[in-house]
C-alpha positions in Angstrom: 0.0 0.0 0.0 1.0 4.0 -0.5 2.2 5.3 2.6 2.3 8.5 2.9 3.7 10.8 5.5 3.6 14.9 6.2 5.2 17.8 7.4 3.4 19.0 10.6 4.1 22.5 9.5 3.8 22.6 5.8 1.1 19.6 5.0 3.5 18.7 2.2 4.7 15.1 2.1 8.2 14.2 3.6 8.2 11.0 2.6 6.7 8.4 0.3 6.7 4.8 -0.6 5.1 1.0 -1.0 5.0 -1.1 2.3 2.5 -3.4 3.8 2.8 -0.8 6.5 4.2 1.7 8.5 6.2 0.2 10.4 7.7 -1.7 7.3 8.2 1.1 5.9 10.4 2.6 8.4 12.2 -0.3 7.9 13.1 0.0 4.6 13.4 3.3 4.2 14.7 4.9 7.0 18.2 4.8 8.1 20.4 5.2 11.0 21.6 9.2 10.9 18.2 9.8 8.4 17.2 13.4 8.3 13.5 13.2 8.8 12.6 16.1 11.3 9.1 17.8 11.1 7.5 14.9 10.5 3.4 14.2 11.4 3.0 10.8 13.3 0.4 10.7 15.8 -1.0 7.8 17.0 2.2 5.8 15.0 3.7 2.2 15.6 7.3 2.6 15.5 7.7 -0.2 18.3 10.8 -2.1 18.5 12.7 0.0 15.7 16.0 1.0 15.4 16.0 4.6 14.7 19.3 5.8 16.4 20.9 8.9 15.4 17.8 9.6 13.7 16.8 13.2 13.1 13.0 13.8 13.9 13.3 16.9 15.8 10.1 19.1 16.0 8.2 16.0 14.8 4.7 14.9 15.8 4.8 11.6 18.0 1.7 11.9 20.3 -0.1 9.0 21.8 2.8 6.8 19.3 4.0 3.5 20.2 7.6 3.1 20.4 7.6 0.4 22.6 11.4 -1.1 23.3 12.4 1.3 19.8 16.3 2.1 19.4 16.6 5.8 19.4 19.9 6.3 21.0 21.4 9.4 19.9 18.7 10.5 18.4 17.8 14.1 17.8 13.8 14.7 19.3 14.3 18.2 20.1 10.8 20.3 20.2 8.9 17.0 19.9 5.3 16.4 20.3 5.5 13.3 23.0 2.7 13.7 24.7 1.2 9.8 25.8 3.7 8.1 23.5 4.5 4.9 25.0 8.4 4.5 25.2 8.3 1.2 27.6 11.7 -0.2 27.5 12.9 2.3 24.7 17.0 2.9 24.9 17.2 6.6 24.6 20.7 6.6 25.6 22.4 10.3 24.7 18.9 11.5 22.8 18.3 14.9 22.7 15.2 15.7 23.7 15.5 19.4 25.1 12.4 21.5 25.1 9.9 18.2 24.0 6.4 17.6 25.0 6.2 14.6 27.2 3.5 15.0 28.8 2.3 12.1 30.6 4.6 9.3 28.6 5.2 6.3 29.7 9.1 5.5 29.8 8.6 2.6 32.5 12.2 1.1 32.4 13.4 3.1 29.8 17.7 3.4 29.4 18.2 7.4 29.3 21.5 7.4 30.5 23.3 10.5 29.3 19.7 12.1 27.8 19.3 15.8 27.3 15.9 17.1 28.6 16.5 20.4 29.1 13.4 22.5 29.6 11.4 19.6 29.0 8.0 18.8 30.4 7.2 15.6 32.1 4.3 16.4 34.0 2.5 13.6 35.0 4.7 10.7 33.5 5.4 6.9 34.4 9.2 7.0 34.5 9.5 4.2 37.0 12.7 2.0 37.1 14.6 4.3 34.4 17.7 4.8 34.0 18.8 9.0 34.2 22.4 8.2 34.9 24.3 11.7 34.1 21.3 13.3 32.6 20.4 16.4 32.0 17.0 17.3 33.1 17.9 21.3 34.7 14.5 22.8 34.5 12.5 20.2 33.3 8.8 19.8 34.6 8.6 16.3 36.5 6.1 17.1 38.5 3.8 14.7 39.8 5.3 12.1 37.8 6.1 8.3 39.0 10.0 8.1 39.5 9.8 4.8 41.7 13.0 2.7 41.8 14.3 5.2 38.9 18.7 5.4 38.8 19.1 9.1 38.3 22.9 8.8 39.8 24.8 12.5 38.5 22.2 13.5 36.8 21.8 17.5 37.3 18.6 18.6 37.7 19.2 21.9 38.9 15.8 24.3 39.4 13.9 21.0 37.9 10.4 20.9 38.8 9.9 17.8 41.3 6.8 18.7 43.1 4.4 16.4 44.3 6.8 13.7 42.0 7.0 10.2 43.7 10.8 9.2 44.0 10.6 6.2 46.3 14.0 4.1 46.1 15.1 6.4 43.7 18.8 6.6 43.2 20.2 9.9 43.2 23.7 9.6 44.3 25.6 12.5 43.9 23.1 14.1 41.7 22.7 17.9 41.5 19.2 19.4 42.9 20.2 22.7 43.5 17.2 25.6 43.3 14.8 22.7 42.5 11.7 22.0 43.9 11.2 18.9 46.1 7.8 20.4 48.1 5.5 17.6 48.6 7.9 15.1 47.0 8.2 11.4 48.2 11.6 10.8 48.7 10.9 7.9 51.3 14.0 5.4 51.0 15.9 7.3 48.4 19.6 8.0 48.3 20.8 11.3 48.3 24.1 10.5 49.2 26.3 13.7 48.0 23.5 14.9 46.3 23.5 18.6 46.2 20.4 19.9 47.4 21.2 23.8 48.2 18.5 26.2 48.0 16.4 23.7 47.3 12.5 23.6 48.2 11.6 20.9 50.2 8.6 21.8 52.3 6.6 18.9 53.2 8.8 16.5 51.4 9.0 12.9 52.7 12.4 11.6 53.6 11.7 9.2 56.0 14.3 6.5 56.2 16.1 8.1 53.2 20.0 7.8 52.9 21.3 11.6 53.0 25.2 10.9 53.7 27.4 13.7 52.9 24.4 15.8 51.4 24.8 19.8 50.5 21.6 21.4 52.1 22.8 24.8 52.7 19.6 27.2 52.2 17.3 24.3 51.3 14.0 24.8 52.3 13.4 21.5 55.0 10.0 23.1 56.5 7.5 20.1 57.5 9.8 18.1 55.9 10.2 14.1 57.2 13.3 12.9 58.3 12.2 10.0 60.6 14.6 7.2 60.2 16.9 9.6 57.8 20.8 9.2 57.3 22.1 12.5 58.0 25.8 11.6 58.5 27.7 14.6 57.3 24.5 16.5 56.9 25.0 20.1 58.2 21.4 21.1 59.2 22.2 24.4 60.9 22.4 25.7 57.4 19.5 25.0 56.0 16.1 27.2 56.4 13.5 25.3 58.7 
């Protein structure tokens, strides 16, 4: 069958060919390092493919499937996200700074390295992913589901982490500085090293949460919970209570 697919911006068609279907025709047709930004896609199943270094920056992937895809390296700047299902996707180094993705799902996806600068997360399913050495400094994760998540260095400086749910989260050594923790759940995470100064953390729960060697000068700990807490190293008399 034709298959057909447009620019979101200019209606004109990007790209055209014969496959049974769209998937397929990914296949055939589109490379590792293709230039295919702009592109319309909602709604697309893209699962499982291998679309590393691809270019679809500014493209239109709402409510897609890309289920276990490849797009490592890839280039998803400006993207439309918004309910795309990236369950298992490896995402290592993508780019995805400034993107839509509004209440994804990237349950046990491999971001390690990612770029998500400015992005918006609100109200996602990132549980058990992998943020190692992100970049996520203000990005919107607000009440999003970051259970079990590995966000070890990642710097999320003045990110926006309210009401997010970050129970058994790793974030060893990882840089929260100016970013907003109120009404976080933090309950058995590790902070260990994890900068948190100037940091808003007003009714946060930390109960039982490892905060060895933590920075919290001028973070805001005001109803926070710190029953069962590891504070070795923890200067409290500097933060603002």
């Amino acid at each position: 069958m034709k298959i057909e697919i447009r620019n979101r911006f200019t209606r004109e068609i990007a790209l055209s060919g014969e496959a049974d279907s769209l998937k397929a025709f990914f296949r055939t047709f589109v490379r590792s390092g293709a230039d295919i930004s702009g592109l319309d896609l909602p709604g697309a199943n893209l699962a499982g493919l291998n679309l590393s270094k691809v270019n679809l920056s500014g493209s239109n992937l709402s409510g897609a499937n890309l289920t276990k895809a490849d797009l490592s390296e890839a280039d998803l700047a400006g993207c439309n996200l918004t309910r795309t299902i990236l369950t298992g996707a490896i995402l290592k180094k993508v780019d995805l700074t400034e993107a839509n993705l509004t209440g994804v799902d990237l349950t046990g996806a491999s971001m390690e390295g990612a770029s998500l600068v400015n992005a918006d997360l609100y109200w996602s399913a990132l549980s058990g992913v992998d943020l190692t050495r992100a970049d996520l400094s203000q990005t919107n994760l607000s009440k999003s589901n970051l259970i079990v998540a590995t966000l070890v260095e990642a710097d999320l400086f003045w990110a926006d982490l309210a009401g997010t749910n970050l129970t058994m989260a790793n974030l060893t050594a990882a840089t929260l500085t100016v970013a907003n923790l109120s009404r976080a759940c933090l309950t058995m995470a590790d902070l260990s090293n994890a900068i948190l100064a100037g940091a808003d953390l007003t009714g946060a729960d930390l109960s039982e949460a490892n905060l060895t060697g933590a920075d919290v000068n001028e973070a805001n700990l005001a109803g926070t919970n710190l029953t069962g807490a590891n504070l070795t190293g923890v200067d409290l008399s500097k933060a603002k209570k």
